[in-house]
C-alpha positions as CSV (number, residue, x, y, z in Angstrom):
1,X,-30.1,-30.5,117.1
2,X,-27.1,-29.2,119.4
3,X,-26.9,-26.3,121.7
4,X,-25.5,-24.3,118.9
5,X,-28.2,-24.7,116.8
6,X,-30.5,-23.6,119.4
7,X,-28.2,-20.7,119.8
8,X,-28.8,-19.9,116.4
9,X,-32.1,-20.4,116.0
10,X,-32.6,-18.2,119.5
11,X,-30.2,-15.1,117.7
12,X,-32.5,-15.5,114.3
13,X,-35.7,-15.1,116.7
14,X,-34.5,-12.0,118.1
15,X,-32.4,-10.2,115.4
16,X,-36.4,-10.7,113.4
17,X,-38.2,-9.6,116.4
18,X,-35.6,-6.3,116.4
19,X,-35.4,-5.7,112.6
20,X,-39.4,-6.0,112.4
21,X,-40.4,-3.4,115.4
22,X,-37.5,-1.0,114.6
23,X,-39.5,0.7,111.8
24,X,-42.7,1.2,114.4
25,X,-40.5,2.7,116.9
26,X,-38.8,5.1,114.7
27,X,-41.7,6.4,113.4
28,X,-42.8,7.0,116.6
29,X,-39.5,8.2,117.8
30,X,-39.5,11.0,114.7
31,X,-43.2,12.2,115.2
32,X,-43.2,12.5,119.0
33,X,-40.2,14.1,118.8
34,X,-41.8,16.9,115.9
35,X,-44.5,16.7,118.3
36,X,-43.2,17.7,121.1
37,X,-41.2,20.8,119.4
38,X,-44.4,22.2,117.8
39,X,-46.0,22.3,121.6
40,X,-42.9,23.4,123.1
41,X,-43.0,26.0,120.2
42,X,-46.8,27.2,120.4
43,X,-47.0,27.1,124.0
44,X,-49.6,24.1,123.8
45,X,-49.4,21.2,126.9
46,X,-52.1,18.8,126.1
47,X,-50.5,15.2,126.0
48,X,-53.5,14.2,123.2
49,X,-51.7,16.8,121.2
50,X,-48.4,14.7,120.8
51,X,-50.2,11.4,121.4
52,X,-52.4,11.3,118.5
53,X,-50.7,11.7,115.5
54,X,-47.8,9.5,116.8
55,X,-50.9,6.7,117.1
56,X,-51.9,7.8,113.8
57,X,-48.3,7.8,112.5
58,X,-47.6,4.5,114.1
59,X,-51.1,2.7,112.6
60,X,-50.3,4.4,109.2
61,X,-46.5,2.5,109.2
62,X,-48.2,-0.7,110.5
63,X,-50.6,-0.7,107.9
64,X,-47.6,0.2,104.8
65,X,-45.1,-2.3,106.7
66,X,-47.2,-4.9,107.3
67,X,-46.7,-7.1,104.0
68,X,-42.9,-6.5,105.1
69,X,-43.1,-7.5,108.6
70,X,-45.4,-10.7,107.6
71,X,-42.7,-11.8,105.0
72,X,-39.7,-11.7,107.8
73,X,-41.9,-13.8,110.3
74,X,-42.8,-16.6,107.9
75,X,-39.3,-16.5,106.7
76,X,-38.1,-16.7,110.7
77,X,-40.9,-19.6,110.7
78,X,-39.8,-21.4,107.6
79,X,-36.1,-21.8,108.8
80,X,-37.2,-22.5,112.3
81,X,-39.2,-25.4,110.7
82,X,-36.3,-26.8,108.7
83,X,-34.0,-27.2,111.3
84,X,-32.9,-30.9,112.2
């Protein structure tokens, strides 16, 4: 195993890591945002108000993603294990 294959493995490991949160965040990113222009809208400054349903939001994606996310780590662990 060379430095380029650790290289490799190292980019794999990250680019996973990236393409398995990116879902949570945006999620997160597109209710707080909605969030935050209904209380700028109504008036309301209560952070529970935009910090609820982003958790909710955020648990909700976790819970439809997860078979997803699962399938990209054992395939990041699979080619981790094969390497020479």
């Amino acid at each position: 195993m060379g430095d380029s294959d650790l290289v490799e493995g190292v980019r794999q490991a990250i680019l996973s890591g990236v393409l398995v949160i990116a879902p949570l965040l945006v999620v997160g990113f597109v209710v707080g945002t909605l969030m935050g222009l209904v209380q700028a809208a109504t008036g309301i400054h209560e952070p529970l108000v935009g910090l609820v349903p982003r958790l909710v939001a955020m648990a909700a994606a976790l819970v439809f993603l997860m078979p997803w996310m699962l399938e990209r780590m054992v395939d990041l662990v699979r080619s981790a294990a094969s390497l020479p």
